[in-house]
DODREN-666474 format. One record per residue (C-alpha): residue number from 1; chain; x, y, z. Coordinates in steps of 0.1 Angstrom, whole numbers, plus 2048, in hexadecimal, padded with zeros to 3 digits. Layout:
<rec nr="NUM" kette="A" x="X" y="Y" z="Z"/>
...
***
This chain:
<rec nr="1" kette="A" x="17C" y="48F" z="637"/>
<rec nr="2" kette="A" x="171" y="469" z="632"/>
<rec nr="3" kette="A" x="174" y="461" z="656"/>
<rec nr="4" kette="A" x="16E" y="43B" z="64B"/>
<rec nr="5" kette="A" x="18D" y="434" z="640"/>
<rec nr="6" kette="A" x="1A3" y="445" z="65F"/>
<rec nr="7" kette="A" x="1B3" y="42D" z="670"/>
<rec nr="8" kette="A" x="1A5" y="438" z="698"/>
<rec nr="9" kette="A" x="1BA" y="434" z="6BA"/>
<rec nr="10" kette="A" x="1B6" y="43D" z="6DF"/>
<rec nr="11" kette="A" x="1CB" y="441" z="6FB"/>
<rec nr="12" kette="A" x="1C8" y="448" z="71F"/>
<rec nr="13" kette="A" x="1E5" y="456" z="732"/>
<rec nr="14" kette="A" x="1F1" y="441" z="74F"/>
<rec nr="15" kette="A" x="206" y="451" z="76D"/>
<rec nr="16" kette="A" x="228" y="44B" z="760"/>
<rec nr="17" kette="A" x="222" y="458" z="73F"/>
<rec nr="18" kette="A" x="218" y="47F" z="74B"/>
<rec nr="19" kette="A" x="22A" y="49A" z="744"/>
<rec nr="20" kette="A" x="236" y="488" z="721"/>
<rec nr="21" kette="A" x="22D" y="49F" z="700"/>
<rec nr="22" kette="A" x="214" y="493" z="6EC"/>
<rec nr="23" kette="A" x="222" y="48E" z="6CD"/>
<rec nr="24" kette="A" x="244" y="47A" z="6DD"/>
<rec nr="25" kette="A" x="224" y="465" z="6EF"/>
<rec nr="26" kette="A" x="210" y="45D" z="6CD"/>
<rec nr="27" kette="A" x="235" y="455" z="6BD"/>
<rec nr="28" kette="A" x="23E" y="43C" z="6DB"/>
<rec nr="29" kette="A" x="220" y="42B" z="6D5"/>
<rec nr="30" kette="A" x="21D" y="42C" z="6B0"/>
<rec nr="31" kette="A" x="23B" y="41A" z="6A3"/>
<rec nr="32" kette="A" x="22D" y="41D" z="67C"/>
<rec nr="33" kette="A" x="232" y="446" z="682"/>
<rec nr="34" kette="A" x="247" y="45C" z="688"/>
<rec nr="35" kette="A" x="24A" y="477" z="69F"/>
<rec nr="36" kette="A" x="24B" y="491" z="67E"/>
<rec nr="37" kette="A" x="22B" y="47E" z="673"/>
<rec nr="38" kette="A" x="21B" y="480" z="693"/>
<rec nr="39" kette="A" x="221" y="4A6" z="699"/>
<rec nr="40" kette="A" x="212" y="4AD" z="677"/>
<rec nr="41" kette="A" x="1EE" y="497" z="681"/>
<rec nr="42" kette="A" x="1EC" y="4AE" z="69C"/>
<rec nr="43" kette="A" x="1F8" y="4CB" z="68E"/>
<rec nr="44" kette="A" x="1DB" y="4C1" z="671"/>
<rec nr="45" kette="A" x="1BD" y="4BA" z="68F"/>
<rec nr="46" kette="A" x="1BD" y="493" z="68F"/>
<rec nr="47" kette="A" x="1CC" y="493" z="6B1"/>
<rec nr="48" kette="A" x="1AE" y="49A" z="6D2"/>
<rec nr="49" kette="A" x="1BB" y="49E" z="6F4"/>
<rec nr="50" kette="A" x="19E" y="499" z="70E"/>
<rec nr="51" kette="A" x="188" y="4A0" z="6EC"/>
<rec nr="52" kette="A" x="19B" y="4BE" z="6E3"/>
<rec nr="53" kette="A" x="1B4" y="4CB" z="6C9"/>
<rec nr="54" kette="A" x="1D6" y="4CE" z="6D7"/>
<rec nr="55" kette="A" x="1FF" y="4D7" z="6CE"/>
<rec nr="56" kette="A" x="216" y="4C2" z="6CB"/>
<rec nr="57" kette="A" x="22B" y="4CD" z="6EB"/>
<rec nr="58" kette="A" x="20B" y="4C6" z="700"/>
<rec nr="59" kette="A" x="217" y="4B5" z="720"/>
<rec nr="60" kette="A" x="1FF" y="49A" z="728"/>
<rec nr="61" kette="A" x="1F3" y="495" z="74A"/>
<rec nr="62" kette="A" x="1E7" y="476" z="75B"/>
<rec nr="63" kette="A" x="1C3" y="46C" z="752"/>
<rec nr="64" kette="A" x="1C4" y="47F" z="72E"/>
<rec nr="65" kette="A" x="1B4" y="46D" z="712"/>
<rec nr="66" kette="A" x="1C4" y="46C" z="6F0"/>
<rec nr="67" kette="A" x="1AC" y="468" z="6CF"/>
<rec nr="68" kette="A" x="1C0" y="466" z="6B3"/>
<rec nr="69" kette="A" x="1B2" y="45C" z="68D"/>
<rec nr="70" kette="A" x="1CE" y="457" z="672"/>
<rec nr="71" kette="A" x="1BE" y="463" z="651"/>
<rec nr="72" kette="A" x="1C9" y="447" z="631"/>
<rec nr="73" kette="A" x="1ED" y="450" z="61F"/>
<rec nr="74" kette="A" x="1E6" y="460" z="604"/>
<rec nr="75" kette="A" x="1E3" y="44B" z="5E2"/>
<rec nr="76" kette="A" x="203" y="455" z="5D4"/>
<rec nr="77" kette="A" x="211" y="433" z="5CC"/>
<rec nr="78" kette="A" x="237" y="434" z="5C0"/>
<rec nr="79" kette="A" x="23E" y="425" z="5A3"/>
<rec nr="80" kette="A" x="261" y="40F" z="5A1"/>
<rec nr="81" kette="A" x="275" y="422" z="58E"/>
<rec nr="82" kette="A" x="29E" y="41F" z="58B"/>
<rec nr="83" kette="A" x="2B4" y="42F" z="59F"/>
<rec nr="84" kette="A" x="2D8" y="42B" z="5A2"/>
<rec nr="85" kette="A" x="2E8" y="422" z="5C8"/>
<rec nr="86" kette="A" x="2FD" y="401" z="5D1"/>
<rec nr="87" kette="A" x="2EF" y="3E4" z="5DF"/>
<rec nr="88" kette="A" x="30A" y="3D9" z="5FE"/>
<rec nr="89" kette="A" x="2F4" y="3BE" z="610"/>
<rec nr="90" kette="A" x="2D5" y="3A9" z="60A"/>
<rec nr="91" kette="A" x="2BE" y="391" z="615"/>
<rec nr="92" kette="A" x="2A0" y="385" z="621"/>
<rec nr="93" kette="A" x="298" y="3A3" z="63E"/>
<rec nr="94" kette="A" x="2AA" y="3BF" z="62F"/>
<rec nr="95" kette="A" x="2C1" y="3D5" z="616"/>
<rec nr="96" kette="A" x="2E1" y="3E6" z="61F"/>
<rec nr="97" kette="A" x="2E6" y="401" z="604"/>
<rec nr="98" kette="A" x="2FF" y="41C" z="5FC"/>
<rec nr="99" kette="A" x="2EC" y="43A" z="5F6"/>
<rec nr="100" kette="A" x="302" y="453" z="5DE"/>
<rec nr="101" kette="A" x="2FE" y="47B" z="5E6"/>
<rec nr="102" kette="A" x="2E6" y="48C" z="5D0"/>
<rec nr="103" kette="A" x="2CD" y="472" z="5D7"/>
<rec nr="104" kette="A" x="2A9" y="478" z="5EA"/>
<rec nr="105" kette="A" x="2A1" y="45A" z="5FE"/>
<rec nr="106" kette="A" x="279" y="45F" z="600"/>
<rec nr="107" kette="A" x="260" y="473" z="5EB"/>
<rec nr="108" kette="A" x="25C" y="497" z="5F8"/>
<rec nr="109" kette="A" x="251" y="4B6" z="5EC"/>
<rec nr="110" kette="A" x="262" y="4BB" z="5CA"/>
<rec nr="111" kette="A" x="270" y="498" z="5CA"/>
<rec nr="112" kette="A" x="253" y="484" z="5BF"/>
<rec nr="113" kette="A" x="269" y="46D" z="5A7"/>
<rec nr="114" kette="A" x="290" y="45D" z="5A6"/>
<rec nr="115" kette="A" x="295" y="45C" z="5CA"/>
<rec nr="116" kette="A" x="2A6" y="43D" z="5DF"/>
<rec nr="117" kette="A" x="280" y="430" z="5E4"/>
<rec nr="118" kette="A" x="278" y="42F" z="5C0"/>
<rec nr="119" kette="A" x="298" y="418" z="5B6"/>
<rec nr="120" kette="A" x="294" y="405" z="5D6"/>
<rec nr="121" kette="A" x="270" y="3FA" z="5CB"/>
<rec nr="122" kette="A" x="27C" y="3EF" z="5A6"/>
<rec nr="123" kette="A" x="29B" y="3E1" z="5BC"/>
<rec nr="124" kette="A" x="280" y="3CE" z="5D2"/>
<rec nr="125" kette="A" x="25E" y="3D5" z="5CD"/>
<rec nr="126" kette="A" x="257" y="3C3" z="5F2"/>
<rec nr="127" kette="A" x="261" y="3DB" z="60D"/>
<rec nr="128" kette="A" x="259" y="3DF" z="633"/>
<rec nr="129" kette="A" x="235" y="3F3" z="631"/>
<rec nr="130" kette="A" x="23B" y="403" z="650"/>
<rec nr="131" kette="A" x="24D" y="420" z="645"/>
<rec nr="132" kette="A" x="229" y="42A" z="634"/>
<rec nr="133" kette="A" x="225" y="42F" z="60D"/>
<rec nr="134" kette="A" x="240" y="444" z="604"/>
<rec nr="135" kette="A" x="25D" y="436" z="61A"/>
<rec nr="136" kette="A" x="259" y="40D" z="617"/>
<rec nr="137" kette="A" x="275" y="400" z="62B"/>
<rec nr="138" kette="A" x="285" y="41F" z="62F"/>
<rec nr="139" kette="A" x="290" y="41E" z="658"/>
<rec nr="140" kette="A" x="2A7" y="43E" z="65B"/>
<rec nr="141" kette="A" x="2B1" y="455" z="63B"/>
<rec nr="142" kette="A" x="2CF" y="46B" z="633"/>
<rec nr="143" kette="A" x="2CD" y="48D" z="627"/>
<rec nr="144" kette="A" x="2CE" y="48F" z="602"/>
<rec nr="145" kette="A" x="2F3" y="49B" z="5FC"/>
<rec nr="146" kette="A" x="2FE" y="481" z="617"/>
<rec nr="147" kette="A" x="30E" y="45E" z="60C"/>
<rec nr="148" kette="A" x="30E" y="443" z="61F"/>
<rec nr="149" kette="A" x="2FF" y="422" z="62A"/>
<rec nr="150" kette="A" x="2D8" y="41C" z="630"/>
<rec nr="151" kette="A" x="2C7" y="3FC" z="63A"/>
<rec nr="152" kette="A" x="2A8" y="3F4" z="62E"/>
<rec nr="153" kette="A" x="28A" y="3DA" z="63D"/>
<rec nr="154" kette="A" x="27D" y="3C4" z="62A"/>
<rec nr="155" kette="A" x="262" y="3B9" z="642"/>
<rec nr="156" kette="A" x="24F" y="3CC" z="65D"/>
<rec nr="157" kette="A" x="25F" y="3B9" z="678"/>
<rec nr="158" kette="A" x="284" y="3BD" z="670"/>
<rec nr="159" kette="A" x="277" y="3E6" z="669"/>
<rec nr="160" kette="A" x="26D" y="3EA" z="68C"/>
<rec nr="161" kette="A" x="28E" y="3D2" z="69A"/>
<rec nr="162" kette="A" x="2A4" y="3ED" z="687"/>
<rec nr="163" kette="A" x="28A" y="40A" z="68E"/>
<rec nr="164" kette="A" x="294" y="404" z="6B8"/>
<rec nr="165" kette="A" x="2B3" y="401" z="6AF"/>
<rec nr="166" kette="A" x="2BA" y="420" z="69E"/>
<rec nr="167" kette="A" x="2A7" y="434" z="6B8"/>
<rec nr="168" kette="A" x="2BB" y="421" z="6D3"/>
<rec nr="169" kette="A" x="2DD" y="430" z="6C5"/>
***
């Protein structure tokens, strides 16, 4: 592993934030992961408690330290390609699409190509970077054979606005 290139983060645990699971922790702080993403660096050993490997459902304790290093996305770059889905709203901070069933929103495994992140990309090749290298802009999904309406960031700041709000309810 080229250890060079991770991106490297610490954390100590203050009083009021004991007793909280690691990986719920690491995703509060981390707004450019998710909780999924977070589970899987630990899962993977890039996540240290007190200079140790630990689970995800670890309950920290106050005066823990938290070393995490975030290894480089993988150089798959997506490649705009077209896709068919309708275009309801857009302008300078975001996309508000109609995503038809049958259609993937993000590359996954055996979906590498024609999903909602491909067209979206030859739609507007500048998207909100802070859903990572396969999910520009993407701030929530629906499941492939779900229709239905999706907004999309265009910028990083409008991505984490929408990001709160979502979570929010």
């Amino acid at each position: 592993m080229n250890n060079q290139s991770h991106r490297r983060m610490a954390f100590s645990v203050s009083g009021e934030e004991g007793e909280e699971r690691l990986d719920t922790y690491l995703a509060s702080r981390l707004g450019d992961l998710t909780r999924s993403k977070v589970q899987n660096l630990v899962k993977k050993g890039y996540v240290k408690v007190n200079g140790r490997s630990a689970k995800t459902s670890y309950r920290l304790k106050c005066g823990d330290y938290v070393n995490l290093s975030i290894p480089p996305e993988s150089s798959n770059v997506l490649k705009p390609e077209p896709v068919e889905f309708g275009i309801l709203h857009d302008d300078s901070s975001l996309i508000v699409i109609n995503k038809p069933p049958g259609l993937v929103v993000h590359p996954a495994p055996g979906h590498s190509t024609g999903t909602l992140v491909h067209g979206l990309l030859q739609y507007c090749p500048e998207l909100s970077g802070m859903g990572g290298l396969q999910r520009p802009g993407i701030i929530h999904r629906l499941d492939k054979d779900t229709s239905g309406l999706m907004v999309v960031a265009k910028n990083d700041k409008v991505h984490r606005f929408l990001s709160g709000q979502f979570k929010g309810g």
